[in-house]
C-alpha positions, -999 to +999 in steps of 0.1 A: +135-085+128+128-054+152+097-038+169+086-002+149+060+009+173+033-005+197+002+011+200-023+006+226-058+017+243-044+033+272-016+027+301-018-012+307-028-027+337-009-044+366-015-084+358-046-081+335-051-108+313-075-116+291-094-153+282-079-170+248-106-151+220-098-151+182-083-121+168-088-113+128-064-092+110-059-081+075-030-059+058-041-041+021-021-032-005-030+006+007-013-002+035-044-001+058-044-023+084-080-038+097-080-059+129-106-066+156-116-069+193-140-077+218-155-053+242-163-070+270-185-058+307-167-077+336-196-065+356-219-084+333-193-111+322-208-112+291-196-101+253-212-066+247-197-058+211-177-069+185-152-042+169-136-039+139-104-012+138-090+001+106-054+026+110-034+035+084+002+026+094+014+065+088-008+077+115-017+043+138-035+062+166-060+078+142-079+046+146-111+046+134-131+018+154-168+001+139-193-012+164-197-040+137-228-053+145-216-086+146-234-109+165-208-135+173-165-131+174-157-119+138-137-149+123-125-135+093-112-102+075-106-095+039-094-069+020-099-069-017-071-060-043-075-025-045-076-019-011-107-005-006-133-022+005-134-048+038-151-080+042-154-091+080-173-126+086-186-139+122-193-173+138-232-169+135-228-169+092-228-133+089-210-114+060-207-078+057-189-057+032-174-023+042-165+009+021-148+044+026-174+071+033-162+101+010-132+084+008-115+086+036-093+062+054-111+072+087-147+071+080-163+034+070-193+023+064-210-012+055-225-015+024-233-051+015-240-079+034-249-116+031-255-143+055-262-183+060-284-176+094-264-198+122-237-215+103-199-197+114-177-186+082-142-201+093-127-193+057-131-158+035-120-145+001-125-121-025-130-135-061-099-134-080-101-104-108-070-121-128-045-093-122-014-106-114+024-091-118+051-116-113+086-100-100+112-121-118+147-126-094+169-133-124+161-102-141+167-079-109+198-064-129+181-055-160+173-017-169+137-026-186+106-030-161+086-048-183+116-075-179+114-077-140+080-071-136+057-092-156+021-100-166+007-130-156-017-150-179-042-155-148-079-157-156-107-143-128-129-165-106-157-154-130-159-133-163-187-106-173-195-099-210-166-091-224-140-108-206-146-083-179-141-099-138-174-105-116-166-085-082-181-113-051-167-130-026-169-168-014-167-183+022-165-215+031-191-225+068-182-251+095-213-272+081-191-278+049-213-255+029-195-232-002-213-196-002-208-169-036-220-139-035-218-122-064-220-077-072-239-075-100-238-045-124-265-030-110-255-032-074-278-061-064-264-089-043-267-129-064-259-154-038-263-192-042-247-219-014-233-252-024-221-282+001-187-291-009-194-325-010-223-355-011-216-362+028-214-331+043-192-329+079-180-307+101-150-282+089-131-272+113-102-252+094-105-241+056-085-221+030-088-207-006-066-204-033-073-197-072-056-215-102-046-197-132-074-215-153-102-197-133-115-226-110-111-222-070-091-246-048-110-249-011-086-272+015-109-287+045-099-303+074-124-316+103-099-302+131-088-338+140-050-349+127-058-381+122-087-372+095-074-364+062-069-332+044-094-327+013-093-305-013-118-291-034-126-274-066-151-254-069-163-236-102-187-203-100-211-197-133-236-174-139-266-190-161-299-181-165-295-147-142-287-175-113-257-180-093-245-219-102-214-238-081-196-270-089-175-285-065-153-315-078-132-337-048-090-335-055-065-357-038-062-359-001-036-359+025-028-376+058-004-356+078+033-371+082+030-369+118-002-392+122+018-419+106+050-413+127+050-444+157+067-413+181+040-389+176+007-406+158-009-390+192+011-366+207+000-337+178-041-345+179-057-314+169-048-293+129-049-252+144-035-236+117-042-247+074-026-221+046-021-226+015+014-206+007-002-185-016-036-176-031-025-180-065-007-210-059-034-240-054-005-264-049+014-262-019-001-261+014+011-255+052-001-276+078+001-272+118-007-301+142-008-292+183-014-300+214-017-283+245+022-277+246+035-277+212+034-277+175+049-294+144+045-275+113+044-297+074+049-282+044+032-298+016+033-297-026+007-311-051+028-333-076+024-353-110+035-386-109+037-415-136+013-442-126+027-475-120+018-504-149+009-538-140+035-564-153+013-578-175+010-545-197+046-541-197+058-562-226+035-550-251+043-531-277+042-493-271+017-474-290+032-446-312+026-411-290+018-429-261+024-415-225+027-427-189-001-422-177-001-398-146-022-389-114-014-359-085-007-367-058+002-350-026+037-347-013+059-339+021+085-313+015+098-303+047+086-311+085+096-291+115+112-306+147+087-298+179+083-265+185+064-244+212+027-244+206+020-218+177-008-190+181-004-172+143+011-182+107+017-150+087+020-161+045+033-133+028+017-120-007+049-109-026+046-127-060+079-139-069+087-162-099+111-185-089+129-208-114+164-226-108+181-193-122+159-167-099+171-190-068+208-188-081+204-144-083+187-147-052+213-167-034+241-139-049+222-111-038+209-128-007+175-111-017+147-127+013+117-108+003+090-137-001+117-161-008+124-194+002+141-227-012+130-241-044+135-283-048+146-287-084+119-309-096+092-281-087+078-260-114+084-223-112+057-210-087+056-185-059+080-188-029+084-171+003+092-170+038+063-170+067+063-162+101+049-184+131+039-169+165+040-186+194+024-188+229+054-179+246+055-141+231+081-154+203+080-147+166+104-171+140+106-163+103+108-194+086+120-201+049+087-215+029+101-251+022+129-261+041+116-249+075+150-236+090+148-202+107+162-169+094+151-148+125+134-146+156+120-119+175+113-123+213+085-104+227+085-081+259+071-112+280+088-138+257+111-161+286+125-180+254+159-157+250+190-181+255+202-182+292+172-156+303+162-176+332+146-140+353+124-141+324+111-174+329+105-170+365+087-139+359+064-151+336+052-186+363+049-151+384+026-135+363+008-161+350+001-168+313+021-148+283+010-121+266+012-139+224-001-128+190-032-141+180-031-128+147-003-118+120-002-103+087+026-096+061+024-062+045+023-067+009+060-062+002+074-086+030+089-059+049+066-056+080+044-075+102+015-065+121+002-087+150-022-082+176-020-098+208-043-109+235-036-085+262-067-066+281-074-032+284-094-022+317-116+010+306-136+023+339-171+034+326-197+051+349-214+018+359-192-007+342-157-018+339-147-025+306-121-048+291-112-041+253-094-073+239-058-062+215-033-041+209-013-038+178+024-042+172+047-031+143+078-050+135+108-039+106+112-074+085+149-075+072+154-080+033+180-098+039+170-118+072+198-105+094+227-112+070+255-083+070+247-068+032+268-043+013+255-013+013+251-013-025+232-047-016+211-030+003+198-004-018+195-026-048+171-046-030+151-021-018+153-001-052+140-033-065+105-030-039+105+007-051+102-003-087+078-031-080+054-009-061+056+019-086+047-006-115+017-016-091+006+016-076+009-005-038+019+015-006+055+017-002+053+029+034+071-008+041+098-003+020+106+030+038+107+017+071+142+000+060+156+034+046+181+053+066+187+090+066+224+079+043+207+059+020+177+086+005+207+106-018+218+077-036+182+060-036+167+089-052+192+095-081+191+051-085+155+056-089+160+085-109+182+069-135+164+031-142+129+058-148+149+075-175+159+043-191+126+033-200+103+038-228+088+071-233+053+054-230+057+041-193+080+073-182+047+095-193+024+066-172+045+066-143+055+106-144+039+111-112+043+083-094+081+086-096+079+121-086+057+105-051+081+082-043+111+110-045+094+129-019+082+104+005+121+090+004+136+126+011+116+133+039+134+108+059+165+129+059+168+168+068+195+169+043+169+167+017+139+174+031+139+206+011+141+184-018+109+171-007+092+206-010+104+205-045+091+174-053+054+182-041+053+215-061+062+195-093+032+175-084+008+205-081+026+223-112+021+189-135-014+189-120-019+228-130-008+224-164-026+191-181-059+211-163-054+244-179-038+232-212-068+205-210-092+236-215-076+245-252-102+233-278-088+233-314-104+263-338-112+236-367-132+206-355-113+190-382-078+189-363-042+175-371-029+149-350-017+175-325-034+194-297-033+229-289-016+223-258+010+199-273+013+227-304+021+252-278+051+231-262+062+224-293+063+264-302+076+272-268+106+249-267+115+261-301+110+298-298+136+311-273+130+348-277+127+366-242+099+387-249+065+367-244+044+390-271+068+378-292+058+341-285+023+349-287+025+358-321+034+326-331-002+305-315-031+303-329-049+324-303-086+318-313-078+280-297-069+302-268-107+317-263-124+307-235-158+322-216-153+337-185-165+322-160-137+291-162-114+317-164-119+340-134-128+308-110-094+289-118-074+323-107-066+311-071-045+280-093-032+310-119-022+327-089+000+301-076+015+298-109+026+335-107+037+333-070+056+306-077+079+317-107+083+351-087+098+333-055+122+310-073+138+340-095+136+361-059+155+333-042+181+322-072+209+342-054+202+326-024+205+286-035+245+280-024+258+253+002+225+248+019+200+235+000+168+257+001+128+242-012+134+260-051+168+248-056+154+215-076+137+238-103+171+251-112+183+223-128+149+210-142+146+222-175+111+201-187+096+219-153+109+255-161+095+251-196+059+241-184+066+273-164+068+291-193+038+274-219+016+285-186+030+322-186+024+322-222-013+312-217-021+334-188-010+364-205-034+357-237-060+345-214-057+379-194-065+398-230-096+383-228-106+381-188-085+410-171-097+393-136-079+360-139-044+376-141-024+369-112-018+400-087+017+411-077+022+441-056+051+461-080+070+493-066+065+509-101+028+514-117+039+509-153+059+477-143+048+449-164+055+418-144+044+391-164+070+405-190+097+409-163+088+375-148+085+359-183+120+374-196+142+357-168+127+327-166+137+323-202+171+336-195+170+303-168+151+280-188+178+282-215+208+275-187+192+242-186+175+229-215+174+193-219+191+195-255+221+215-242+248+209-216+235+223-184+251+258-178+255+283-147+231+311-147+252+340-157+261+369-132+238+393-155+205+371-147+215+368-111+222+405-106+186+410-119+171+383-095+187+407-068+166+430-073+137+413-079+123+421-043+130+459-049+102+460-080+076+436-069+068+417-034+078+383-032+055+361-015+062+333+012+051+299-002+032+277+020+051+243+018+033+213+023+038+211+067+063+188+077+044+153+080+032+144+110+031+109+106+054+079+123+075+070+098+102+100+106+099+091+138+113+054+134+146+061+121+162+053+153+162+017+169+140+021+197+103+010+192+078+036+200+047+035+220+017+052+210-016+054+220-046+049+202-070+084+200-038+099+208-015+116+183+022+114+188+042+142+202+078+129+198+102+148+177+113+139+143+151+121+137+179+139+134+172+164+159+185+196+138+168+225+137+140+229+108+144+247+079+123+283+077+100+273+051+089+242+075+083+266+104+047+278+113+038+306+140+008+299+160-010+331+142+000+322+107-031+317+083-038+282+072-037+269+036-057+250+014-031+235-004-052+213-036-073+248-039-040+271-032-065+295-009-067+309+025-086+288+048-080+317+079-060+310+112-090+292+132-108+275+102-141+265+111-146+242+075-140+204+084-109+191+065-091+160+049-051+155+051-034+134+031-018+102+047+013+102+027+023+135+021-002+160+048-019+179+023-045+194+033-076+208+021-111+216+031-139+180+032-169+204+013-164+227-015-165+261-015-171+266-054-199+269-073-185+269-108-181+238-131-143+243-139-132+242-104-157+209-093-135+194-119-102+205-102-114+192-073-132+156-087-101+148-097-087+145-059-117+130-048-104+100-041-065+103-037-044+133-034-020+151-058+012+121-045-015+093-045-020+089-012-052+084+010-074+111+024-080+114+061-105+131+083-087+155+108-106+177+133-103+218+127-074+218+156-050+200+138-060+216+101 
């Protein structure tokens, strides 16, 4: 375990400390991380605001900060499963919900709210929607994906007509009251509040969990470790248009250190209740403290036989008879005394675990959200979690049996072995800078704290002190254990799969990925895709394509790969649009579509001469009006461009790999080339305008014939049904002269990202600045390649719209997080066909990623 990056407010203070205030943070599946922190006015020495901070990990000083409104220290974040929408929760009973304005990452607004006036939420959850995909261990080795990655019969918190989940939320107050608020079709608000008991008391410490049958599983505790543990379930129904809960009391525990003679009072107070997972109602993780130290309990729901009285023994047993059984609550694994802990981190990996997963998992030392299973469990989710503690120290734990696997010491920890400067440094300096918060990122792979240092912020009549800053830390697969390197990549080829399947953020999974690993990642990946079906290689087409070019622009040995792998993107996005506007002549039509009819003709009909293909289509399916036509040129245009520059630069693909060289080989993308040349060119019988432009040396030269004839000539080097061949010296000899008959144009690559994660390939943790953005060069150090390299005067590109957007544009724009597409926030068009281009990125970009605000300077 290793520190990524820290980012903070600005240069930190000389002995600036501030009081002990509760941090929330929250990690989603998008990879967005949400945190908060208190402004305070020294001057005043009062609380002015309460603020909520939401970065995306890529670019973590493009913070985007809420004055929340908040009237008390918010208690609680949530995101929900899509990673989308925030829940933050304070100590006066106030709930608000926040969404993306226009979808982007750095632009929030709230747009639901609910409240129990005075009572604090200390516990938070979305509803459960009954999604859940189960990575199975034992099947890591297997070629099919619907073998390690499976379906989980889970049912939601609450069902619409239909079967379809109830979107709400549920909280649990300090009063012992159970709050639902449910989002109703309509986009009204039902709320209804329910005390979890007869005799309500004070709940210091509460968590959630769901069960696979539906029903919700709250754990209270009243802060005091000699009180027991309950448990609740609580059932949400809608009847009669009215919100209805049911709360039913489960077995209770005691903690094991409260009946320990040594420490019945040295641990008074419960700070920290989990359970170990939210779909796992069953096990539970328990901290007891004082003002020194901690002891930490794991705990697992069990069914036991119940004992019979003697008397009942020596009848005769009743045919189909059972034992009968209760549950009951027991200790798996106790820690020894540890320093006091500030944070538990669960994570949220879902692994099935049975005695064979543990067996693989042992061979392949594969950590991820593992832990020990005991052999009389059922199969349920395992994992590892991390503890913070006060002295600046982070352990990560294995889920049951407690034992370390790693331990990161902060920059003020004085814990390292034998550092005794440390520890007289920090009785110098007073008390130690800790976390106060920690989250898992959804595949295990990183942790995000935020600690309790203050920022001083000189206003012009105040001093300010802004509470937090956030750290980044690398989470090892394999703990710290020496790994093959084939080990190595099959675990993280595994998380690859798994987030691929899920459509999560793999921006964890990266941070593990070294510049010698993206080669043989890429082809890996490449090769388990084309073993499955034909159904989920069509769903997952694009994904695939995302993850190739976020891995290959970790190395500058294939970073020009990475050019490649965006222009497939745009080029499969190109296609389905125009082949999408084909409408069959006959309403009455055969199974077929025109565009799949015209792939069908085009891989079949090899001639050279594209009049000659023509002949063969049904070209009245082909008629279109104008309008559509002429306002989806700009995308026909890049069509053009781009068939013209790889032909021009064919000669030129040798030892170093150039953006183009992928296409070479890629027979199912040179064809789609070709179905789109075919369509232009009957389209431009019809509407002249929409045909791209090339500048030719020659007025009779036809260049969507020339263009047409040697991208056949390299379409057949490399059919799919064929052994691949070499293009032959007559084609190349023509591609020579390509630039002496018509002008070859410079294609605008997607810019070099200017996120963090190519920054972090080395060992040394960065420090960044929030508001900021980071100046430090990219690893490796070589020198870029051409196509990456912008002059100051070049004009900028819209690169979804493939237009000019000028040198200085003066049009707000959106870049993407993953990939830094950009293109312009309003839209410049007018006509129907290209709204629908553009509706369909109005949420995510072309590689899936998230849209972010960025100021005209940086367009």
């Amino acid at each position: 375990m290793e520190l990524a990056y820290v980012c903070e407010w600005e240069k930190r203070p000389k002995s600036t400390h501030c009081p002990s205030i509760p941090l929330a943070c929250a990690w989603s599946c998008r990879n967005l991380v949400a945190f908060t922190t208190d402004l305070k006015n020294d001057s005043e020495d009062k609380e002015v605001s309460h603020m909520i901070h939401i970065i995306d990990t890529e670019h973590p000083w493009d913070v985007f900060s809420i004055s929340s409104g908040h009237s008390e220290v918010i208690s609680c974040l949530e995101w929900d499963q899509s990673g989308s929408r925030l829940l933050s929760a304070d100590g006066d009973g106030h709930i608000r919900c926040w969404s993306m304005s226009d979808h982007l990452v750095n632009s929030w607004e709230s747009v639901l709210s609910s409240s129990l006036e005075g009572d604090p939420i200390i516990a938070l959850s979305w509803l459960h929607n009954g999604v859940k995909l189960a990575l199975h261990v034992e099947m890591s080795g297997s070629t099919n994906f619907g073998e390690k990655f499976s379906r989980v019969k889970f049912s939601p918190s609450l069902t619409l007509f239909g079967g379809k989940p109830m979107e709400g939320w549920l909280a649990v107050t300090v009063s012992g009251l159970v709050t639902v608020s449910l989002l109703k079709p309509g986009g009204a608000l039902l709320t209804a509040s329910e005390s979890l008991c007869r005799l309500r008391g004070r709940v210091a410490l509460a968590d959630i969990a769901f069960t696979g049958g539906g029903n919700i599983v709250v754990a209270a505790t009243d802060g005091s470790s000699s009180s027991p543990v309950q448990f609740y379930k609580v059932v949400v129904s809608v009847v009669s248009e009215k919100c209805r809960i049911d709360t039913e009391l489960l077995p209770s525990l005691f903690l094991r250190c409260t009946t320990d003679p040594m420490r019945r009072e040295k641990y008074p107070a419960v700070t920290h209740l989990k359970f170990l997972t939210r779909e796992n109602s069953e096990q539970v993780l328990l901290c007891a403290s004082n003002q020194s130290g901690s002891i930490v309990e794991c705990w697992s729901l069990r069914k036991e036989g119940l004992p019979v009285n003697n008397i009942f023994q020596h009848r005769s047993p009743v045919v189909g008879e059972k034992q009968p059984t209760i549950l009951k609550w027991r200790i798996l694994t106790t820690t020894g005394d540890l320093e006091r802990v500030s944070a538990v981190a669960l994570p949220k990996l879902p692994i099935s675990i049975s005695n064979t997963d543990l067996k693989v998992a042992s061979d392949t030392k594969f950590c991820p959200g593992l832990g020990e299973q005991d052999p009389a469990e059922t199969p349920s989710e395992n994992s590892r979690l991390a503890l913070a503690f006060h002295d600046g120290s982070i352990q990560i734990l294995h889920r049951l049996s407690l034992h370390t696997m790693g331990v990161f010491y902060g920059s003020s920890s004085a814990q390292r072995p034998g550092d005794e400067a440390a520890i007289k440094r920090q009785r110098a300096a007073g008390p130690t800078l800790h976390f106060k918060a920690l989250q898992f990122s959804w595949t295990s792979l990183a942790l995000a704290g935020v600690d309790n240092h203050g920022k001083v912020i000189s206003g012009a009549n105040n001093v300010w002190r802004l509470l937090g800053q956030l750290h980044m830390l690398r989470v090892s697969p394999s703990m710290g254990q020496v790994l093959e390197m084939n080990t190595t990549l099959r675990h993280l080829l595994f998380l690859l799969e798994y987030c691929m399947v899920t459509g999560y953020d793999w921006w964890d999974v990266l941070l593990h990925v070294q510049p010698g690993m993206v080669h043989n990642l890429v082809e890996k990946l490449h090769e388990e895709y084309m073993r499955q079906n034909q159904a989920l290689q069509q769903v997952l087409a694009t994904r695939i394509v995302a993850v190739k070019a976020s891995l290959c622009k970790l190395s500058t040995a294939t970073a020009a790969r990475a050019c490649d792998f965006h222009a497939k993107l745009l080029l499969i996005a190109i296609s389905s649009t125009l082949k999408s506007l084909l409408r069959p002549h006959v309403l009455n039509t055969p199974d077929k579509s025109p565009g799949d009819r015209l792939t069908e003709i085009c891989a079949k009909n090899t001639d050279t001469d594209i009049d000659k293909v023509m002949i063969n289509l049904k070209t009245e399916e082909f008629v279109l009006d104008g309008p559509p036509l002429q306002s989806l040129q700009q995308l026909i245009q890049w069509v053009g461009d781009f068939v013209l520059y790889l032909l021009a630069n064919l000669p030129n693909q040798g030892s170093m790999v150039r953006p183009g060289f992928g296409f070479m080989r890629d027979g199912a993308s040179l064809g789609m080339l070709r179905e789109m040349l075919v369509m232009i060119r009957i389209w431009g019988l019809l509407k002249p305008g929409c045909l791209p432009t090339f500048t030719a040396t020659s007025d009779t030269q036809d260049s969507m014939q020339l263009l047409f004839r040697l991208l056949t000539k390299l379409w057949l080097c490399s059919r799919d049904d064929g052994p691949p061949q070499e293009p032959d010296e007559s084609l190349i000899d023509e591609c020579c002269l390509l630039p002496s008959q018509l002008l070859v144009p410079s294609m605008d690559w997607l810019p070099v990202n200017d996120g963090v994660m190519v920054k972090l390939q080395g060992k040394h943790p960065l420090r960044l600045q929030f508001g900021k953005a980071s100046s430090l060069p990219g690893a490796g150090g070589s020198v870029p390649l051409e196509a990456f390299t912008r002059s100051p005067g070049c004009q900028k590109m819209d690169n979804l719209r493939c237009v000019h957007m000028g040198v200085c544009p003066t049009e707000e724009s959106k870049a993407c997080t993953r990939c830094g597409c950009v293109t312009m926030l309003r839209s410049p068009n007018k006509t129907n066909a290209m709204k629908q281009w553009e509706q369909r990125w109005i949420k995510n970009c072309l590689c899936g990623g998230l849209w972010r605000r960025i100021p005209p300077t940086l367009t």
